[in-house]
C-alpha positions as CSV (number, residue, x, y, z in Angstrom):
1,X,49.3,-25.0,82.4
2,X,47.6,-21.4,82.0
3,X,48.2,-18.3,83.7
4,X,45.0,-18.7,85.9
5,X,46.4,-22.4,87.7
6,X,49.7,-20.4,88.5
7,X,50.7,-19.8,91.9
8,X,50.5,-16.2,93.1
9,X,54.2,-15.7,93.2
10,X,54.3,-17.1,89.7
11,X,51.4,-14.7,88.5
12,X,53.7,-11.5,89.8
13,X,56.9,-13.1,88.2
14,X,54.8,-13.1,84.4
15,X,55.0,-9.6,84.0
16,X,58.4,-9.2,84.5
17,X,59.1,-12.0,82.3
18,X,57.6,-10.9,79.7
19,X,59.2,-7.3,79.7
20,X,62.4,-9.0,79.8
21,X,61.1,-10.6,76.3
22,X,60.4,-7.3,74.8
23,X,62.7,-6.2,72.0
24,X,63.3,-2.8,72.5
25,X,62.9,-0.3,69.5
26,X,66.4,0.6,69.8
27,X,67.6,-2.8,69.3
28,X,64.8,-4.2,67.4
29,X,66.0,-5.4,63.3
30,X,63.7,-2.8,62.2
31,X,66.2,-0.2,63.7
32,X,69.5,-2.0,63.0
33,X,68.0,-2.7,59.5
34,X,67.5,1.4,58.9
35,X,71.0,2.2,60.2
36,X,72.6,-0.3,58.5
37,X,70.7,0.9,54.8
38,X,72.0,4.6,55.7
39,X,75.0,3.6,56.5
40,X,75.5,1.9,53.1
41,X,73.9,3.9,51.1
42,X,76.3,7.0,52.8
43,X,79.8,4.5,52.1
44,X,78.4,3.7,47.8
45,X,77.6,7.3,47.8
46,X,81.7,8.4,49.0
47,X,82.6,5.9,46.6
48,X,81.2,7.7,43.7
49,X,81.9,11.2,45.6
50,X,85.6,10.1,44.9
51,X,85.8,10.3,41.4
52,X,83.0,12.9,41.0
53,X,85.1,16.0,43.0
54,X,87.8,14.7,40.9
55,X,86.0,15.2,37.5
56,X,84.5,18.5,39.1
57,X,88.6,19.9,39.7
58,X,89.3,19.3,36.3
59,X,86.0,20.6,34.5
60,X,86.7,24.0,36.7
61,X,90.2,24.3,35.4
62,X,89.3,23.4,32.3
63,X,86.4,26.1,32.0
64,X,89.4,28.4,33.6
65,X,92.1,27.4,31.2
66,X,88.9,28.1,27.9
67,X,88.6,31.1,29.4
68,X,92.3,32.4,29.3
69,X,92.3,30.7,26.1
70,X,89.7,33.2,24.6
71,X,91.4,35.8,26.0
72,X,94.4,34.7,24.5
73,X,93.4,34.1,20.7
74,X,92.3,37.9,21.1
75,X,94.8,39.6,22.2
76,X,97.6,37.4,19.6
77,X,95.1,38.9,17.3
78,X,95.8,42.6,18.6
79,X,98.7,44.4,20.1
80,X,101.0,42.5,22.5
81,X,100.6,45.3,24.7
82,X,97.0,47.2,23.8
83,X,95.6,46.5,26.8
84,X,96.5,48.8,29.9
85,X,97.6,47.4,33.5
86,X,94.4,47.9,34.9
87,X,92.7,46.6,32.1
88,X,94.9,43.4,32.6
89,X,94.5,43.2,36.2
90,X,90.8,43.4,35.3
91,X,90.5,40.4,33.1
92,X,93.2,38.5,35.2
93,X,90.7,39.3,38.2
94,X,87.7,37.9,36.1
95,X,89.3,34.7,35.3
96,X,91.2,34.4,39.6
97,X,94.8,34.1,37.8
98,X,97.6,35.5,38.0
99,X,99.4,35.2,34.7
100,X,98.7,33.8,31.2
101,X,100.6,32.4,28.5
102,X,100.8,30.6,25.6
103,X,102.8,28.0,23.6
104,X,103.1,27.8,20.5
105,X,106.1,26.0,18.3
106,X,108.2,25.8,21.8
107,X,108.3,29.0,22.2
108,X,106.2,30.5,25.3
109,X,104.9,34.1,25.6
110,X,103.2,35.7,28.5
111,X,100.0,37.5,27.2
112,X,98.7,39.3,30.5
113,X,100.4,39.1,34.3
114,X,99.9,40.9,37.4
115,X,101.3,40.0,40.5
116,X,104.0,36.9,39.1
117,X,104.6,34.7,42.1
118,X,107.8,33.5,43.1
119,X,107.5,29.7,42.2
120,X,105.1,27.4,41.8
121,X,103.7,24.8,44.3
122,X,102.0,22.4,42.0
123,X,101.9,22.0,37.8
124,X,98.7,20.7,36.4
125,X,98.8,19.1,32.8
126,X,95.2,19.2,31.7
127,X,95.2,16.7,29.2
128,X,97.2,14.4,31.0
129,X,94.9,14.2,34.4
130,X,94.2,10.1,35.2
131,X,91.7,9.0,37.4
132,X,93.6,7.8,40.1
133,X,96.2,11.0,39.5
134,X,92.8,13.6,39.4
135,X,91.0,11.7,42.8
136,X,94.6,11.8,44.9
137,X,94.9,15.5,43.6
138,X,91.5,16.5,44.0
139,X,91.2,14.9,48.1
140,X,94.9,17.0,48.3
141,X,93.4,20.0,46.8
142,X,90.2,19.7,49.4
143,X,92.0,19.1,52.1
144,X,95.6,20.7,52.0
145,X,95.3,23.8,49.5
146,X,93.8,26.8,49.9
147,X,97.7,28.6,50.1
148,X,99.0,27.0,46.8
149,X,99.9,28.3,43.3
150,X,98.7,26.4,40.4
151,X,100.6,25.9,36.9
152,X,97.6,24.6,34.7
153,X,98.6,24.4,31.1
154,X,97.3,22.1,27.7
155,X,95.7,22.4,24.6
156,X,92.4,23.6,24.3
157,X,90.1,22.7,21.9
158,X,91.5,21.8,18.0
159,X,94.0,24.4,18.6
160,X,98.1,23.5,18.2
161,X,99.1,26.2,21.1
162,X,99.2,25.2,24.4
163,X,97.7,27.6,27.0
164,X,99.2,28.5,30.5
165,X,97.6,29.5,33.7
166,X,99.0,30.6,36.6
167,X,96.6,31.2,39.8
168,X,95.9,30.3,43.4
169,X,94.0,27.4,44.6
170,X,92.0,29.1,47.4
171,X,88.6,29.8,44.5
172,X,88.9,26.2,43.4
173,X,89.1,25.0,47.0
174,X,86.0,27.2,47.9
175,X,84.1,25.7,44.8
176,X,85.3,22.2,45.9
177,X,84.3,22.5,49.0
178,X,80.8,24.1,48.1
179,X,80.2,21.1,45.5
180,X,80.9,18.6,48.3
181,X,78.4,20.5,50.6
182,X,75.9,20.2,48.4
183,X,76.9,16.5,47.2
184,X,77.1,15.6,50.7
185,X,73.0,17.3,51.5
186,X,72.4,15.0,48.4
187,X,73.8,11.9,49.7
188,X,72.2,11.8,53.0
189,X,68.5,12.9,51.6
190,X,69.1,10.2,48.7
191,X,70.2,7.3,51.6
192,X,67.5,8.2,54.2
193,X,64.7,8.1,50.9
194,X,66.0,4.7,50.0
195,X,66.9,3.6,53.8
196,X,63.1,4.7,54.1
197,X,61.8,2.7,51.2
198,X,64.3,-0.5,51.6
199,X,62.8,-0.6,55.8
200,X,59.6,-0.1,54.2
201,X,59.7,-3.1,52.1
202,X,61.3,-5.6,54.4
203,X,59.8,-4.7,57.1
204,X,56.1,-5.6,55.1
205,X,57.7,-8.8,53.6
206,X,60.2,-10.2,56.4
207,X,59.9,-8.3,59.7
208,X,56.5,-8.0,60.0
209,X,56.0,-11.4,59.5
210,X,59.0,-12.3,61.9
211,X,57.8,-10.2,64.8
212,X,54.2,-12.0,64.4
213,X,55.9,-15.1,64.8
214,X,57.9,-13.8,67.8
215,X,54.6,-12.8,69.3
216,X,53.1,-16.1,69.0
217,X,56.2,-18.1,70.3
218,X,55.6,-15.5,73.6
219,X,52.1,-16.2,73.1
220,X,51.7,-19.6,73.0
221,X,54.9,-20.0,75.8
222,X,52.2,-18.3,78.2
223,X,49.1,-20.9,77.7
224,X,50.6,-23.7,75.2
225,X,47.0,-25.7,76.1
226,X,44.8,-23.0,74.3
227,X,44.2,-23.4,70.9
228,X,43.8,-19.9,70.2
229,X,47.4,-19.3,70.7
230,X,48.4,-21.1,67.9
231,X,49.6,-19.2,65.2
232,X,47.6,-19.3,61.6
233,X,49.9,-19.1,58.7
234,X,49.6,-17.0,56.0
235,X,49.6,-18.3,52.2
236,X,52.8,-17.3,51.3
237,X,55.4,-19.8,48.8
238,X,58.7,-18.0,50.4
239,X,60.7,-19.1,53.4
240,X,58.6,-17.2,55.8
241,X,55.5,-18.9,54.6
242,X,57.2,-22.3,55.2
243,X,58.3,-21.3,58.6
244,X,55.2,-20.0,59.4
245,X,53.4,-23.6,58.6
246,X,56.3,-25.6,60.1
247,X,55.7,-23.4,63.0
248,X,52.1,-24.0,63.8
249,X,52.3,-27.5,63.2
250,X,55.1,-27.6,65.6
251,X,52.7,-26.0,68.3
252,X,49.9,-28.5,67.4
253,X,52.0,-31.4,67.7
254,X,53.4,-29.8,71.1
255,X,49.7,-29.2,72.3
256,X,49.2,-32.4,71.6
257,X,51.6,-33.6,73.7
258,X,51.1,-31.6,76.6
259,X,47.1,-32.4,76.3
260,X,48.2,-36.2,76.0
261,X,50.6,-36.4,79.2
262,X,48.2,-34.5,81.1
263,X,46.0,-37.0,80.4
264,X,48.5,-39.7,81.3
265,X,49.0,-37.6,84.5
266,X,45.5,-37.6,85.5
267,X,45.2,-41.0,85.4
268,X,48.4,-42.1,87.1
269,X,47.2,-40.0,89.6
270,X,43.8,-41.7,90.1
271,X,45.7,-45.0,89.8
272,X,47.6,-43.7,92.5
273,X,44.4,-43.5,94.1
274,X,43.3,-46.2,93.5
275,X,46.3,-48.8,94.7
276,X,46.2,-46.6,98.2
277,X,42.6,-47.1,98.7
278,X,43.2,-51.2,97.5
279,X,46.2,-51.3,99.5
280,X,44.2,-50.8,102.9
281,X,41.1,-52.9,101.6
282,X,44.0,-56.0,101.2
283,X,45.2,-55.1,104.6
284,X,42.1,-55.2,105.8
285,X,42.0,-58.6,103.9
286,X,44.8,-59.9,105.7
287,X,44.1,-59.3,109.1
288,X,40.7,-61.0,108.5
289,X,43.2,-64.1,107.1
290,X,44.9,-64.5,110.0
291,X,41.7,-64.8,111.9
292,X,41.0,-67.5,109.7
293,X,44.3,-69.2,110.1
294,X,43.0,-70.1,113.9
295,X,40.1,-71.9,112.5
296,X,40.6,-75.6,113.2
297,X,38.7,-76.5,110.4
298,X,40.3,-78.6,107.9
299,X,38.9,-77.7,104.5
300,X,39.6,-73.3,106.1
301,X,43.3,-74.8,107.4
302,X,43.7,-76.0,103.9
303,X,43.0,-72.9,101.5
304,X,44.0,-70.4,104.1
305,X,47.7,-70.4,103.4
306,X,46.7,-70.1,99.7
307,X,44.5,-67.2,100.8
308,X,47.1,-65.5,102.7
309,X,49.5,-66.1,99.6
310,X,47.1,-64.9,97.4
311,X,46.8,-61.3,99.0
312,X,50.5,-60.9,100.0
313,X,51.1,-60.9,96.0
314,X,48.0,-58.2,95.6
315,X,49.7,-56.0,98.4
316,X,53.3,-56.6,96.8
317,X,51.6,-55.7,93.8
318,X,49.8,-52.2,94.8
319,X,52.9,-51.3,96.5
320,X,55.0,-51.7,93.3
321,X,52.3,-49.5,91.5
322,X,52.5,-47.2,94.2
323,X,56.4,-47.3,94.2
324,X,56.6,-46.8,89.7
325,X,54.3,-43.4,90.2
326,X,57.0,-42.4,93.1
327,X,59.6,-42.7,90.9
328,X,60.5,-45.5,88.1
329,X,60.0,-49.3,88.5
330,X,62.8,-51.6,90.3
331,X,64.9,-53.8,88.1
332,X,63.8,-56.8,87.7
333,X,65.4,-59.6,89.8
334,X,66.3,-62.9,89.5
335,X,65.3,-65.7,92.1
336,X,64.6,-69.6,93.1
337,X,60.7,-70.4,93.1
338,X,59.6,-73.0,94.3
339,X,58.1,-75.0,91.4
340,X,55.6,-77.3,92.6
341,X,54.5,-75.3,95.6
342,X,53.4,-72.7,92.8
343,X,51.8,-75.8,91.1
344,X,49.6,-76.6,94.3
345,X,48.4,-73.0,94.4
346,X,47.0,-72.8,91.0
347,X,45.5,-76.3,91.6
348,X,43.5,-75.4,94.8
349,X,42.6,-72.4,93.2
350,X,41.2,-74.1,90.6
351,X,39.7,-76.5,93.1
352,X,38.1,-73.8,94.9
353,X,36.6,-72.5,91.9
């Protein structure tokens, strides 16, 4: 049925049905399919942020603990105390410590200190630092320091002594929180290119297909007797392309169908027709028969019952037609007939012929 036989009421009702059949943007798999890359792409990249701000703590006290290191070697290699206060608050200033010593055959010396503070929050072994140890201390470091003192001692280099540093955590806090700033900018640019690139692609190799196929289905719901609705596949080998041909062959064999029991329709209609219009011609028939029945001719007294017989069955038989289009045809029944009455008919029929 097409949109032009539709009643008026159902003509207003189409536009409002199909609405309801739109996909909005917001909920379309084109926008959950964007999201959800982002979203990904943001939870791989705080994976790998994990161990990266824990290798980034411990290259920044490393490159602190070289540094007090250098300034170590020289001044063993001078006068314990040749520099001047200022001059050591100066290079203790340079470096963000506090105080720095050195180890060497288990005996510790302090080389240059300012301000010593009066204990230690946390002790730092620089050689020793694990993965799980440096990713635990570098999320505490992040998100707890900032007020802490720092022991950070180990060997640098090939060199036997072992170096100490003592300093506060607020620079390397700053610095962590600037690298995961700048890690974090990273991230999203690097998830929204590939979210960008990843809906680019599926949406040219499965959503673009998929909403064609939608819009065909809506398509071909509205007129299923037009050909032009059917959808024409493409010449793909994948999935799509298979439910893309399955599809259209579907809608043919349903056109089919529909074309086929409209046809059947029509004609049980003009069957319909047709028993009505032979129903009253056989009525008409009968009352003419009973006329006939007051004949008092022999031979007309003899073939009139017969006659009479003969279009009770032909009305019985238009009203049974009539009765399967109404609704389905009766049961069939079983009952006596008279054998040889039935006999006699068929032989004065055959007489009569």
């Amino acid at each position: 049925m097409t949109s032009e036989a539709l009643p008026t009421d159902e003509k207003q009702r189409l536009p409002a049905a199909n609405a309801a059949r739109r996909v909005p943007l917001s909920r379309g798999l084109s926008t959950k399919l964007l999201l959800l890359t982002i979203v990904f792409v943001l939870l791989a990249e705080i994976l790998i942020f994990l161990p990266w701000i824990a290798s980034y703590r411990v290259s920044w006290l490393k490159e602190r603990l070289n540094t007090a290191a250098a300034v170590s070697i020289v001044l063993l290699q001078g006068e314990p105390n040749s520099l001047s206060h200022a001059a050591q608050n100066d290079v203790l200033m340079a470096i963000g410590a506090r105080a720095i010593a050195v180890r060497d055959g288990g005996v510790s010396r302090l080389l240059v200190v300012a301000d010593m503070p009066p204990q230690v929050d946390e002790h730092i072994d620089i050689a020793n630092v694990g993965l799980v140890n440096g990713m635990t201390g570098a999320l505490d470091t992040l998100f707890f320091g900032g007020n802490r003192m720092l022991r950070v001692f180990g060997p640098v280099g090939d060199s036997d002594k072992e170096f100490e540093l003592i300093m506060p955590d607020y620079s390397l806090r700053n610095a962590m929180l600037r690298y995961s700033r700048n890690v974090a900018v990273v991230s999203l640019l690097i998830s929204l290119f590939t979210a960008m690139l990843v809906y680019a692609s599926i949406d040219l190799i499965m959503i673009g297909p998929i909403r064609t196929m939608t819009r065909s289905i809506l398509s071909f719901s509205e007129a299923p007797d037009d050909p032009g609705r059917i959808i024409r596949p493409a010449a793909r080998a994948d999935e799509i392309g298979v439910a893309e041909r399955e599809l259209s062959q579907m809608q043919e064999r349903l056109q089919k169908m529909l074309s086929e029991q409209k046809h059947l329709a029509d004609l049980g209609l003009a069957v319909s027709k047709i028993n009505h219009d032979m129903r009253n011609i056989l009525a008409s028939a009968q009352l003419m028969s009973d006329r006939l029945r007051q004949v008092k001719d022999p031979t007309v007294q003899s073939f009139a019952p017969k006659l009479l017989r003969a279009l009770d069955r032909a009305v019985a038989y238009s009203e049974g037609v009539l009765a399967y289009g109404r609704t389905q045809e009766p049961a069939p029944s079983r009952r006596r007939l008279r054998l040889r009455q039935l006999v006699d008919d068929v032989h004065g029929l055959l007489d009569i012929e």
